[in-house]
C-alpha positions in Angstrom: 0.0 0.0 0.0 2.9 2.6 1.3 4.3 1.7 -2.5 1.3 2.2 -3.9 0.3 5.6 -1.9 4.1 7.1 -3.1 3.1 6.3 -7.0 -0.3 7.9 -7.1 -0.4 10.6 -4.3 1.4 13.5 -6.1 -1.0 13.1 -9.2 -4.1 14.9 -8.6 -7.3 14.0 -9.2 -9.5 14.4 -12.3 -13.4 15.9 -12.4 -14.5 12.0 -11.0 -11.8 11.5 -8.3 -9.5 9.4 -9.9 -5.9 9.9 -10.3 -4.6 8.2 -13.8 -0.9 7.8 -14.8 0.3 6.0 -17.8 -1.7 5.6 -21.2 -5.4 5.3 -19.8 -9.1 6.1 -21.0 -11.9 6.1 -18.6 -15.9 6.7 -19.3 -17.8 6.4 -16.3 -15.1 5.4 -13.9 -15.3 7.2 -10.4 -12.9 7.2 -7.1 -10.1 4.9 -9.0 -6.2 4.7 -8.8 -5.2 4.1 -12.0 -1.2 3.3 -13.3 0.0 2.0 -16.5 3.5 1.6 -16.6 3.4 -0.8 -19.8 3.1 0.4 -23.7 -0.5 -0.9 -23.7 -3.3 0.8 -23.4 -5.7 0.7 -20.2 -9.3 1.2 -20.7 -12.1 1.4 -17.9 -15.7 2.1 -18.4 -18.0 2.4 -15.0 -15.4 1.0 -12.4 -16.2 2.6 -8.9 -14.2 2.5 -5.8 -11.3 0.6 -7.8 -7.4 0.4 -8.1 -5.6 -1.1 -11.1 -1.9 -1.0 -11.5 -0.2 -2.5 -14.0 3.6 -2.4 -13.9 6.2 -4.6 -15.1 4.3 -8.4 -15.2 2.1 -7.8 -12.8 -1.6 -6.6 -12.7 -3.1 -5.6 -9.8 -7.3 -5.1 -9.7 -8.4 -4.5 -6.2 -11.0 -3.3 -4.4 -9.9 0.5 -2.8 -11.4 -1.0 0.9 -9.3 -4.2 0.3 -6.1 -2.7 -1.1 -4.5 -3.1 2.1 -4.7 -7.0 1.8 -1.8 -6.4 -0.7 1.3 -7.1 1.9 -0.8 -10.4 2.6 -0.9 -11.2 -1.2 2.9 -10.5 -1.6 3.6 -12.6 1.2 2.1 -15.6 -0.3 3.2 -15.1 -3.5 7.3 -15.0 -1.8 6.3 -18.4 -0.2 5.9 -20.2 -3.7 8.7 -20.3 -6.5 6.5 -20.3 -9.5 6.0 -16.5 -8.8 9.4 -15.2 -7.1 9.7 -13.9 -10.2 7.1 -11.6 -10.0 7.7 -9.3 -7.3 
């Protein structure tokens, strides 16, 4: 979350509260962190209350209430070698 927070905190937010970095278009998408570190393009219509962050291999879609479950998810994922390689 902390890595999170230090990504999207100094963007601002648009007209529907959403902060957006990277190559993005949103219709009717409100109170969503949005990051796009990859060439493609991210597209969201009507998401509420929603972060997606897509950088290097990884996506991440979560819930804004639940986003703090992320350390937990990490954890795991360092537990089993098939997906070391992702974080």
């Amino acid at each position: 979350m902390a890595i999170l927070k230090a990504i999207l905190i100094p963007y601002g937010l648009d007209c529907n509260n959403n902060r957006m970095i990277g190559k993005i278009v949103s219709k009717g998408t409100d109170n969503c962190n949005l990051y796009n570190q990859g060439n493609e393009l991210l597209v969201t219509i009507g998401l509420e209350n929603i972060t997606v962050l897509h950088c290097n291999n990884v996506i991440l879609v979560s819930n804004n209430d639940e986003i703090g479950k992320t350390k937990e998810i990490i954890n795991e994922l360092s537990k089993n070698n098939e997906y070391k390689d992702f974080l």
